[in-house]
VEXBA-219780 format. One line per field, with one value per residue (C-alpha): residue number from 1; residue in three letters; x, y, z. Coordinates in steps of 0.2 Angstrom, whole numbers, plus 5000, padded with zeros to 4 digits. Each point is the difference from the previous one (the first is absolute). Layout:
# residues N
lummar: [NUM ...]
lokol: [Ala ...]
east: [X ...]
north: [Y ...]
up: [Z ...]
***
This chain:
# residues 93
lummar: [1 2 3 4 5 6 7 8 9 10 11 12 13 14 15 16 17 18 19 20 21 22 23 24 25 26 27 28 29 30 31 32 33 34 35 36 37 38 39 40 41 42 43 44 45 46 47 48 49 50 51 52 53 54 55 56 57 58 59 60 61 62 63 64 65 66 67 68 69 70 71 72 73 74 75 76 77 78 79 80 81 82 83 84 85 86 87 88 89 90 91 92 93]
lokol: [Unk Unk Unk Unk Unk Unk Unk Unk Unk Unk Unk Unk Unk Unk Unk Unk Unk Unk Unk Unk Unk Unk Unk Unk Unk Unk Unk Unk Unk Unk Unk Unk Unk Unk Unk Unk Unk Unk Unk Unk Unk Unk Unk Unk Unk Unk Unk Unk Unk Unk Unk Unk Unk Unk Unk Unk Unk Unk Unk Unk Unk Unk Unk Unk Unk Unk Unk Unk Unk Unk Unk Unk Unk Unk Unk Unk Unk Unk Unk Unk Unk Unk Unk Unk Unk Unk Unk Unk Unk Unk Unk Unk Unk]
east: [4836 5002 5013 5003 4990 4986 4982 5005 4990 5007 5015 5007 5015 5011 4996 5002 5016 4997 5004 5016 5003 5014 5018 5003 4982 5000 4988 4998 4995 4983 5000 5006 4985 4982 5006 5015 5003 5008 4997 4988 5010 4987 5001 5014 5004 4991 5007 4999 4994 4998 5014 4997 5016 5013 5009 5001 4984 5002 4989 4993 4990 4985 5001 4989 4998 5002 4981 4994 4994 4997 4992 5018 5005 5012 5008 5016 5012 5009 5018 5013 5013 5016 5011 5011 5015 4994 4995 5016 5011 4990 5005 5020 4993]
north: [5383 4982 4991 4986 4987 4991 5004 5017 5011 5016 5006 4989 5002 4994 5016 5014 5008 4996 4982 4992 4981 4990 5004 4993 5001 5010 5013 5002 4983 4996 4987 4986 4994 5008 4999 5008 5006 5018 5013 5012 5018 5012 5005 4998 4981 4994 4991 4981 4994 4982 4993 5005 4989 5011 5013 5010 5003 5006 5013 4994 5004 4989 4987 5002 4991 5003 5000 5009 5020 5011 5019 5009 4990 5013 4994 4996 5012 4994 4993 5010 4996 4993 5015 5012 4990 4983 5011 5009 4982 4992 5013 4991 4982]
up: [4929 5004 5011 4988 5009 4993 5003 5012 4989 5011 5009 5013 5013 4987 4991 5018 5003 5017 4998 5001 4996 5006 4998 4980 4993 4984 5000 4983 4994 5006 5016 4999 5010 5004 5020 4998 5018 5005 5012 4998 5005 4999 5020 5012 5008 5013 5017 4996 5018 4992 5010 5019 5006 4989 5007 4986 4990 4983 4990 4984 4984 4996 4989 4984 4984 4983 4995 5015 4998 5013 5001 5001 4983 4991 4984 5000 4991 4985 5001 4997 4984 5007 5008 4989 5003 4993 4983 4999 5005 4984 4990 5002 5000]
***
């Protein structure tokens, strides 16, 4: 199982469940770049204490890229066919 990037012999982030690329960036296509950022959600977000000024600090996953790995990789599941609607609808197209 490779990502779809070159020379990353092994599974990377691209290929966990537990990552999550920005808002718009298909899954199924291989990354459009080998540091493709996302968030790694393996475990729960952390407090970001980055800005002490705000009043309001946010919680967070951390940021990973594409051709990272880690120890808790777990393969991403395969993506599911369009829902039963969008089968049915094409039947009247």
């Amino acid at each position: 199982m490779n990502c779809g990037i070159p020379n990353q012999p092994e599974p990377s982030c691209w290929d966990c469940r537990f990552f999550e690329p920005p808002i718009g960036v298909d899954r199924d296509q291989p990354p459009a770049e080998e540091c493709q950022r996302g968030e790694c959600t393996r475990l729960p977000p952390v407090i970001d204490h980055g800005n002490r000024n705000a009043d309001v600090n946010y919680a967070v996953f951390p940021i990973v890229i594409a051709c990272d790995r880690c120890g808790e990789f777990s393969p991403r599941r395969p993506t599911l066919p369009r829902c039963r609607e969008d089968y049915a609808n094409a039947a009247f197209d």
